[in-house]
C-alpha positions in Angstrom: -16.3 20.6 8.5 -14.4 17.4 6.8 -11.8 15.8 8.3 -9.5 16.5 5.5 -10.7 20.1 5.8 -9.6 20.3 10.0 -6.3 18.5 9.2 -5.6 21.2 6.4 -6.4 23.9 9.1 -4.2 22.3 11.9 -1.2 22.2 9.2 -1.5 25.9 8.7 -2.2 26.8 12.3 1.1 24.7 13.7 3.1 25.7 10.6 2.4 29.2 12.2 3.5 28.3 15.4 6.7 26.8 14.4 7.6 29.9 12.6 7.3 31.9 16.0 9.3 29.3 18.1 6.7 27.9 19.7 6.2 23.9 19.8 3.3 21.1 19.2 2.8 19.2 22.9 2.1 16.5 21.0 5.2 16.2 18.7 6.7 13.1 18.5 10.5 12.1 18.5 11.9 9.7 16.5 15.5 8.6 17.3 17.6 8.1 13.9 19.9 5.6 16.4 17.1 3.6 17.8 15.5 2.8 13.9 19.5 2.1 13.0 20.1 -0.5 15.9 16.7 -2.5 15.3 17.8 -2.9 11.3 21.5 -3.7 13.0 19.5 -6.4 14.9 17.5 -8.0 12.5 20.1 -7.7 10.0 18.7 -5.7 7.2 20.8 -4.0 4.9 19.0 -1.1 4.2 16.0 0.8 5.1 14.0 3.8 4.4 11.7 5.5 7.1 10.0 8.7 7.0 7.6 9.7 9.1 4.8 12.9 8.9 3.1 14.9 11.4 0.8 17.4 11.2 2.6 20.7 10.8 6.0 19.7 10.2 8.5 18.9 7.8 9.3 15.5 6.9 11.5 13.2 9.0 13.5 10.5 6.9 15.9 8.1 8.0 18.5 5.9 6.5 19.5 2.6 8.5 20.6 -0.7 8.1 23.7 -2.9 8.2 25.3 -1.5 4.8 25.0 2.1 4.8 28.2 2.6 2.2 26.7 5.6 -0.6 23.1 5.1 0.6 21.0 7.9 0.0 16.8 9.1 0.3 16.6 8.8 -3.7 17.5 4.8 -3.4 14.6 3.2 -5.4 12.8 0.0 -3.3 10.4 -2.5 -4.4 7.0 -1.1 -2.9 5.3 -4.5 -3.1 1.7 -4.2 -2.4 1.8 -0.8 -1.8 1.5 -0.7 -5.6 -2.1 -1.7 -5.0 -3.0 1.2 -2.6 -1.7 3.4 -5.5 -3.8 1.3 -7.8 -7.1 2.0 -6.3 -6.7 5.6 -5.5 -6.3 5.5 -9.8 -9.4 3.7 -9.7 -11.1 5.6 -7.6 -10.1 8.9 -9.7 -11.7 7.1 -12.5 -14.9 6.5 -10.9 -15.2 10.2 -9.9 -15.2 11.0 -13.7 -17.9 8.3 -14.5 -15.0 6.2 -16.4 -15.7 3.0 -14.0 -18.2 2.2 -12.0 -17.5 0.8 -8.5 -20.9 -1.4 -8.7 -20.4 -2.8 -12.8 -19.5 -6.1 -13.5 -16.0 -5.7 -14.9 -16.7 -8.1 -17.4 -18.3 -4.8 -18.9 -14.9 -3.5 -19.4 -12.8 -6.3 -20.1 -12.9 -10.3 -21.2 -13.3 -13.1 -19.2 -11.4 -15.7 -21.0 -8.8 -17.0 -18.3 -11.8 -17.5 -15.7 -12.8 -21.2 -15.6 -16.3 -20.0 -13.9 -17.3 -17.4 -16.5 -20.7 -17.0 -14.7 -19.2 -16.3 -11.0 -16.7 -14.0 -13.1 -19.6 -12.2 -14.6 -20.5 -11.0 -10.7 -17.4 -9.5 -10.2 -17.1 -5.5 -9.2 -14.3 -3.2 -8.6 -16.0 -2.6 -5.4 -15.4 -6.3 -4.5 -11.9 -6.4 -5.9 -10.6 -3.8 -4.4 -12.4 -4.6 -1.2 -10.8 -8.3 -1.4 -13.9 -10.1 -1.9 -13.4 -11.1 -5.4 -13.3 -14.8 -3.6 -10.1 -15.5 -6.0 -6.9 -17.0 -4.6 -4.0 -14.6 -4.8 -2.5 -15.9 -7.6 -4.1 -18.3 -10.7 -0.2 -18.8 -11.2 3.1 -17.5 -10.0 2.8 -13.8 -11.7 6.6 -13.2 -12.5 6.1 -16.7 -14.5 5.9 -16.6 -18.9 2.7 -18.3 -18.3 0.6 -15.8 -15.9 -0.9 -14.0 -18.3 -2.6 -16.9 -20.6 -3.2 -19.4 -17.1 -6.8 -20.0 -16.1 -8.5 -18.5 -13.2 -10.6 -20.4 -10.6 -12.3 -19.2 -7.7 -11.3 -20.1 -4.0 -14.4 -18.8 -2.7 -17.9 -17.8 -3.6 -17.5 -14.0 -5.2 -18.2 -11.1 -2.1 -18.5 -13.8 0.6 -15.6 -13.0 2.4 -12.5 -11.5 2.7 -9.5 -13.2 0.5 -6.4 -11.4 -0.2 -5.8 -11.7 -4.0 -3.3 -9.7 -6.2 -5.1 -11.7 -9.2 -8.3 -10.2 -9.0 -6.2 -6.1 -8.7 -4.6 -7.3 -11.9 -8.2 -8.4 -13.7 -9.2 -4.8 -12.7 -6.0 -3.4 -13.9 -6.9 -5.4 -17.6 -10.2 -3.3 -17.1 -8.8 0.1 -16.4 -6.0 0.2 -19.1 -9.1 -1.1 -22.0 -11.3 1.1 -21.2 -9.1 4.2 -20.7 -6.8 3.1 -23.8 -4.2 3.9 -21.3 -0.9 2.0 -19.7 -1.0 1.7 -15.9 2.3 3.3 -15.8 0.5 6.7 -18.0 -2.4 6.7 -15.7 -0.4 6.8 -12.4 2.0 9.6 -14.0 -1.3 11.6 -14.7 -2.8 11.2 -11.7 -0.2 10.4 -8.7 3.5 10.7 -9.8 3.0 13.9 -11.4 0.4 15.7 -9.3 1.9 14.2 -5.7 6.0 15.2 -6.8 7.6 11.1 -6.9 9.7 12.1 -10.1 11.5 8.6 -9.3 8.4 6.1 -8.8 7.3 4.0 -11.9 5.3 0.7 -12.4 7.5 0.0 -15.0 11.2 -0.8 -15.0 13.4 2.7 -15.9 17.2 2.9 -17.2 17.8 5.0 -13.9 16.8 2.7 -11.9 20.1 0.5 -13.3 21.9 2.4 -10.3 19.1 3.1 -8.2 17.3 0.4 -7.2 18.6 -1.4 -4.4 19.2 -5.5 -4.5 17.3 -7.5 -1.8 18.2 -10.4 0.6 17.0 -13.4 2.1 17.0 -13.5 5.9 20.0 -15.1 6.4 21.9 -12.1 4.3 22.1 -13.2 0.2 21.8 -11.5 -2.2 19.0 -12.0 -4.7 19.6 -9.1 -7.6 17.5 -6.5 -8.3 14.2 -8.3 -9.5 13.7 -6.1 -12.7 10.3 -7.5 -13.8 8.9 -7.5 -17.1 6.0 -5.3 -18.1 3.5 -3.5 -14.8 1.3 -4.9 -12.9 -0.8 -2.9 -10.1 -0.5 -5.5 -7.4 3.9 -5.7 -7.0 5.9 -3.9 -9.6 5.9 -0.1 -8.0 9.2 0.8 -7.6 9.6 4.3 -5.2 11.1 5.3 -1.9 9.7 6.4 1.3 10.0 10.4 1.0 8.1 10.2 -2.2 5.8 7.4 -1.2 5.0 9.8 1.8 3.6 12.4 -0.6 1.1 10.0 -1.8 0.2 9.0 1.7 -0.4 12.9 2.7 -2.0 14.4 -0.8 -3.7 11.4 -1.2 -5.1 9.2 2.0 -4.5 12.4 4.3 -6.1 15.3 2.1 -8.1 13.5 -0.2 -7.2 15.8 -2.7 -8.4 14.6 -6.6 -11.0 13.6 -5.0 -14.5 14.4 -4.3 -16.1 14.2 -0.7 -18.2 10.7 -1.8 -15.3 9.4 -3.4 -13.2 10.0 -0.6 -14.8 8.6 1.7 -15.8 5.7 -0.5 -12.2 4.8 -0.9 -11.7 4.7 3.4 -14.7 2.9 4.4 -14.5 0.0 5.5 -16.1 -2.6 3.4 -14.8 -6.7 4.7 -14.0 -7.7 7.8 -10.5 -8.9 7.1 -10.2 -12.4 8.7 -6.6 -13.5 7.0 -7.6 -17.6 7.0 -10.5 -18.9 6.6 -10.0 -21.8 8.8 -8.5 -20.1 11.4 -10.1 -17.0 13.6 -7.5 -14.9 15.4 -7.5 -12.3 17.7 -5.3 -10.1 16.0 -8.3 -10.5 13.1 -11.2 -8.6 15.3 -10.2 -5.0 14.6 -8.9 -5.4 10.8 -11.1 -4.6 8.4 -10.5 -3.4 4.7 -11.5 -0.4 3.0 -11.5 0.1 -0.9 -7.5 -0.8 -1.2 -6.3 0.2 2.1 -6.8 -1.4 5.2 -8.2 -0.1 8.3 -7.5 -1.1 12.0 -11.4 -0.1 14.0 -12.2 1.3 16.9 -13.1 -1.7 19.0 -16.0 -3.6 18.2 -17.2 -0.8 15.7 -16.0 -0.1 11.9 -14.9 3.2 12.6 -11.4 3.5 11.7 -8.3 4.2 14.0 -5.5 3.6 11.6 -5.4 2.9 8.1 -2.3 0.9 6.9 -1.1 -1.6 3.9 1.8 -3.9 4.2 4.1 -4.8 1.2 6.1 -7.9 0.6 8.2 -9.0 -3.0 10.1 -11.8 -0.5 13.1 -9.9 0.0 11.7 -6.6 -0.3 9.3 -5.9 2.9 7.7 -2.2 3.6 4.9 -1.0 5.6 2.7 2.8 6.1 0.2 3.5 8.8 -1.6 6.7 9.0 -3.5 8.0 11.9 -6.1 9.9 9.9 -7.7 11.8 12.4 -4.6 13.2 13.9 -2.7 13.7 11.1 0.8 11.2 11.5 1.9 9.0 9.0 4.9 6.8 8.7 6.1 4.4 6.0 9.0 2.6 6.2 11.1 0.7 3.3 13.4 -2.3 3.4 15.2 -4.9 0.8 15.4 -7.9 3.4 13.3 -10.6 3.9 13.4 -9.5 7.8 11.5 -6.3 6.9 8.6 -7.0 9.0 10.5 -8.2 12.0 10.5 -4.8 13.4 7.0 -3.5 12.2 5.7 -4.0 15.7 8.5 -2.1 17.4 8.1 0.8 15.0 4.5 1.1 15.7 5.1 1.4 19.2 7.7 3.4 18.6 5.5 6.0 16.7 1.7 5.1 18.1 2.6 3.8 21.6 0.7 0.1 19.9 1.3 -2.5 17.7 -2.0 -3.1 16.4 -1.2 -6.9 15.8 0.2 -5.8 12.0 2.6 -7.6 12.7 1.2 -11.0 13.7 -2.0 -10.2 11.2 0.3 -10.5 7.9 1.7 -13.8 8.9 3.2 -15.6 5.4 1.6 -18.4 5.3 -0.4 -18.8 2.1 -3.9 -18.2 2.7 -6.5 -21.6 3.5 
């Protein structure tokens, strides 16, 4: 039996057994008052949590140090998050034979910006969205006029080693909306917002989100406006909120569903060992490894994974999910403060009873 196929069957069989009054032993508490005092502490305004287990209904909660008309549908920057969304699209499209996980995307797209056309000519979806593309993160700051017209170099050899890069998601992103004829915002209706209920979540800027979407602020408490970026881009510009960003994490990385079994489990294989700098080895480094857009904490010293998990961070806008797959708990939690991953680790331990070193393994520096 699959694993989404046994999760499916516990839902049904607890959901039963909360309807005759009796309880999971396993059920896990969260205390509203224990998230509210560690935003209190680390002084963000606002925050978003909701967490998901097996069986019962969702659990979301509001904190932070302004909680004056808050409310669940308050619209956050999801950051990186945007690229897990990204490659679940992709992965759709590889199920239908639209794009091939193992064809140069130079097949789909042009290569113009790239100063090495021939190392650019290697390049895969499978090693994008793995972060092998051996690109830096960014060919230029990508909320500049220039991004879209500044050339591309390569940082490392392509698929020799892990190397976080938002540039290379966005070359794929080029590759997806030519040979679809499709906006990324029209694809992710189709096949996420629509299907998975997150009425509110867009890559693109909307008029509602005017009064939605909350400002975000630098550590020490200023304000920095809303951040309304021009045009979508699959690495940063996902705008959502943690209730509806749960209902990707359990239709999609939970069930699978869209999917088929070897796509599935395509997308949460681990494929690089995710060593953050290449200069420096740490221990928090040994059990992170990366799947096809999500990343994966492993058993130790094997690839199998225990958690899978993605981090987001716009500067003032900091979030964070983790899902334990196998027994079938999921959190995500959204913030608008530079301090958003100060209390990552405490929520983890919170929810998991470890930290997994998330917090330590995102660091900020740029990478080496």
């Amino acid at each position: 039996m699959r694993v989404r196929d046994i999760i499916y069957a516990l839902t049904v069989i607890l959901s039963t057994f909360s309807c005759t009054g009796r309880h999971n032993d396993t059920s896990i508490v969260i205390l509203p008052e224990t998230l509210v005092q560690l935003t209190e502490e680390h002084s963000i305004p606002s925050m978003q949590f909701t967490f998901y287990q097996v069986g019962k209904e969702y659990q979301t909660i509001l904190g932070g140090t302004d909680t004056a008309d808050r409310t669940e549908q308050d619209i956050y920057q999801a950051a990186s998050l945007s690229k897990v969304v990204f490659s679940y699209i992709v992965m759709r499209l590889a199920d239908e034979g639209i794009i091939g996980l193992d064809v140069p995307v130079c097949s789909y797209t042009g290569i113009e910006r790239f100063v090495d056309k021939k190392m650019a000519a290697r390049l895969t979806p499978r090693m994008i969205l793995s972060h092998t593309s051996g690109l830096y993160n960014w060919a230029y700051s990508p909320v500049a006029d220039g991004w879209s017209t500044s050339p591309i170099s390569f940082h490392y050899p392509a698929d020799s080693r892990f190397g976080y890069s938002g540039e290379a998601f966005s070359f794929l992103q080029r590759a997806v909306e030519d040979v679809t004829g499709e906006s990324l915002n029209q694809l992710a209706s189709r096949y996420v917002f629509d299907p998975f209920d997150m009425p509110l979540s867009s890559f693109e800027w909307r008029s509602e989100y005017d009064t939605l979407a909350l400002d975000g602020f630098t550590s020490d408490v200023q304000n920095t406006g809303k951040d309304e970026y021009f045009g979508s881009n699959c690495a940063y510009t996902l705008r959502t909120n943690s209730t509806e960003f749960m209902n990707f994490i359990v239709h999609a990385i939970l069930f699978g569903e869209g999917l088929s079994d070897s796509a599935y489990s395509a997308w949460l294989t681990p494929r690089s060992h995710a060593i953050r700098f290449a200069n420096e080895r740490r221990d928090c480094d040994k059990d992170m490894y990366w799947c096809l857009g999500v990343g994966s904490v492993c058993h130790e010293d094997t690839t199998v994974p225990d958690k899978y998990w993605h981090w987001g961070d716009n500067g003032t806008m900091k979030c964070l999910f983790v899902v334990d797959h196998d027994k079938g708990i999921a959190f995500d939690y959204f913030t608008n403060s530079a301090n958003g991953h100060d209390i990552s680790d405490e929520i983890c331990e919170m929810v998991f009873g470890e930290t997994y070193s998330i917090e330590e393994w995102i660091d900020n520096r740029d990478d080496e």
